[in-house]
C-alpha positions in Angstrom: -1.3 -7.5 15.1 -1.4 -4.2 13.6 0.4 -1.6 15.5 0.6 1.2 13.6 -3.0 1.8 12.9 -4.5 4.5 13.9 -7.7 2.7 15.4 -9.7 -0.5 14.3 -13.1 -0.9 13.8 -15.1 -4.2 12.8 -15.3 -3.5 8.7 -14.8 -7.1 8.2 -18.1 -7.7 6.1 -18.0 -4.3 3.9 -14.4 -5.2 3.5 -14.9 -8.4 2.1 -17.4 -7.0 -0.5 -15.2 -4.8 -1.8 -12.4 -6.7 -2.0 -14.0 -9.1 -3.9 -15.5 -6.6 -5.9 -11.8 -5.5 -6.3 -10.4 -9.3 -7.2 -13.3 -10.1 -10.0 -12.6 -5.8 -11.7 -8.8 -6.8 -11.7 -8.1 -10.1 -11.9 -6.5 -10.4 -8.6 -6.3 -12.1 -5.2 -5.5 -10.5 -2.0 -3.4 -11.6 0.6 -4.8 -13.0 3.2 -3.0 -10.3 5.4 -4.3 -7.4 3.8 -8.2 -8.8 4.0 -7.3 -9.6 7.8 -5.8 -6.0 8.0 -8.9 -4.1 5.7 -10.9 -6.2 8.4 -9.8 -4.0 10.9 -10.1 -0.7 8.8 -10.8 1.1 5.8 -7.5 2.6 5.5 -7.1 5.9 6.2 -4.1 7.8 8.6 -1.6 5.6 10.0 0.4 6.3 13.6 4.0 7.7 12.5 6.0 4.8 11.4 9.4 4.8 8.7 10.5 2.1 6.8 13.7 1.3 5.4 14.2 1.9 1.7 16.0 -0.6 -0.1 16.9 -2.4 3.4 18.9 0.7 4.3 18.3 1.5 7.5 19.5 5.2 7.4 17.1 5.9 4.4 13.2 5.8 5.1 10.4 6.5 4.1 7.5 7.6 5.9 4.3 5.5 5.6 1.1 8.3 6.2 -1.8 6.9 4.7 -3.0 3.3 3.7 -5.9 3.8 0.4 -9.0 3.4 1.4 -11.4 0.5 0.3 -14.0 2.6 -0.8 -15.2 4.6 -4.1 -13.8 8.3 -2.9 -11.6 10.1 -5.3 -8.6 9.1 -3.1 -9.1 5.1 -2.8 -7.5 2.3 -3.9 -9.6 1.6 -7.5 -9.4 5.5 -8.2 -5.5 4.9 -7.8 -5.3 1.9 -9.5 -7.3 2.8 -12.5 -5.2 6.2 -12.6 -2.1 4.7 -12.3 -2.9 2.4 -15.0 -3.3 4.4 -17.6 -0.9 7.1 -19.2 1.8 8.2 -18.1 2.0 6.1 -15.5 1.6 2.9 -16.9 5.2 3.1 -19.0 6.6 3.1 -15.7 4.0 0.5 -13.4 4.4 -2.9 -14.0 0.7 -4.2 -14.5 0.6 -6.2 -11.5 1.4 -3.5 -8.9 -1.6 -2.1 -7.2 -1.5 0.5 -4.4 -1.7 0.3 -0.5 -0.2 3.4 1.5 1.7 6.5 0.4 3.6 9.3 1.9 2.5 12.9 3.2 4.2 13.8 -0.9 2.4 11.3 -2.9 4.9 8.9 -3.2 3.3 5.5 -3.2 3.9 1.9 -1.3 2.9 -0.7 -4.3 2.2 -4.7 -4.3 2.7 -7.0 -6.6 -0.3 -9.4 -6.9 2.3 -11.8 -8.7 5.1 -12.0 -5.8 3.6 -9.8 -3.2 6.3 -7.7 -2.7 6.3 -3.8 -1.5 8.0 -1.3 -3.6 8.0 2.4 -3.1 7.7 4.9 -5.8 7.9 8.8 -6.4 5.9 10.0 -9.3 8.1 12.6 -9.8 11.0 11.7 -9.4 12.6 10.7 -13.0 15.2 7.9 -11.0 12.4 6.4 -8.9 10.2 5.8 -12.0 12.8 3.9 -14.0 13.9 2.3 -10.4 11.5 1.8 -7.6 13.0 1.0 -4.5 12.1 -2.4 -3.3 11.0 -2.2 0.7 10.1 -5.7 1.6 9.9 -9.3 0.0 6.8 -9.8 1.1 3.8 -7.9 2.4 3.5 -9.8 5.4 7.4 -8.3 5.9 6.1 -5.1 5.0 3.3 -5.3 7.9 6.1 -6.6 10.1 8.4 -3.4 9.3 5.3 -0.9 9.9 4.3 -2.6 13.4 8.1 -2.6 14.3 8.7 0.9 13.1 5.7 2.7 14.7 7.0 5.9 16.4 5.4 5.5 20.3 4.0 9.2 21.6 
């Protein structure tokens, strides 16, 4: 079901405690896909995979790393909260919470209202005002990261 991880390993009860640790700090829900997905791993390096930027198929970006679950400087609640707060937040809507990025820091957002995937470049002044949409849903994200998985 998940393709382009690197490996999975059973995380399915620490997972859950986080996330809901997560859900009650934020006010949010997660998909069902991403607690079956964190059930399977912490997050961490990815196999190489691209995914179409704005449905383009000759522009991509490369998804590196999901954030991790835990309370490391580089995980999703450090990102979140940093993101949240200035400068960022003139540019993030509220809702938007991180899952991967790229090898230069650009990150691969979801919406908690609509669930979909946008990618962003902090700084890159036209990526802020416009992020690039990359799927309608997350499930369609998973989808384009299992189908995009570059086979050694």
């Amino acid at each position: 079901m998940f393709k382009f991880l690197m490996e999975e390993i059973d995380n399915r009860e620490k997972s859950a405690e986080r996330i809901a640790c997560l859900e009650k700090k934020y006010g949010i829900t997660f998909p069902d896909i991403l607690k079956e997905l964190y059930a399977r791993t912490n997050g961490g390096k990815l196999k190489e995979c691209f995914v179409p930027v704005n449905g383009d198929p000759d522009d991509t970006a490369e998804v590196w790393c999901m954030y991790e679950l835990g309370e490391a400087k580089c995980d999703f609640e450090f990102k979140a909260d940093h993101d949240h707060e200035e400068p960022m937040n003139k540019y993030l809507p509220a809702d938007w919470y991180p899952f991967a990025y790229d090898r230069g820091g650009a990150t691969f957002y979801w919406s908690s209202k609509d669930h979909k995937v946008w990618f962003m470049i902090p700084d890159d002044p036209d990526s802020l005002e416009e992020p690039d949409l990359i799927a309608d849903s997350i499930e369609a994200f998973i989808e384009l990261l299992n189908n995009s998985v570059v086979e050694e």
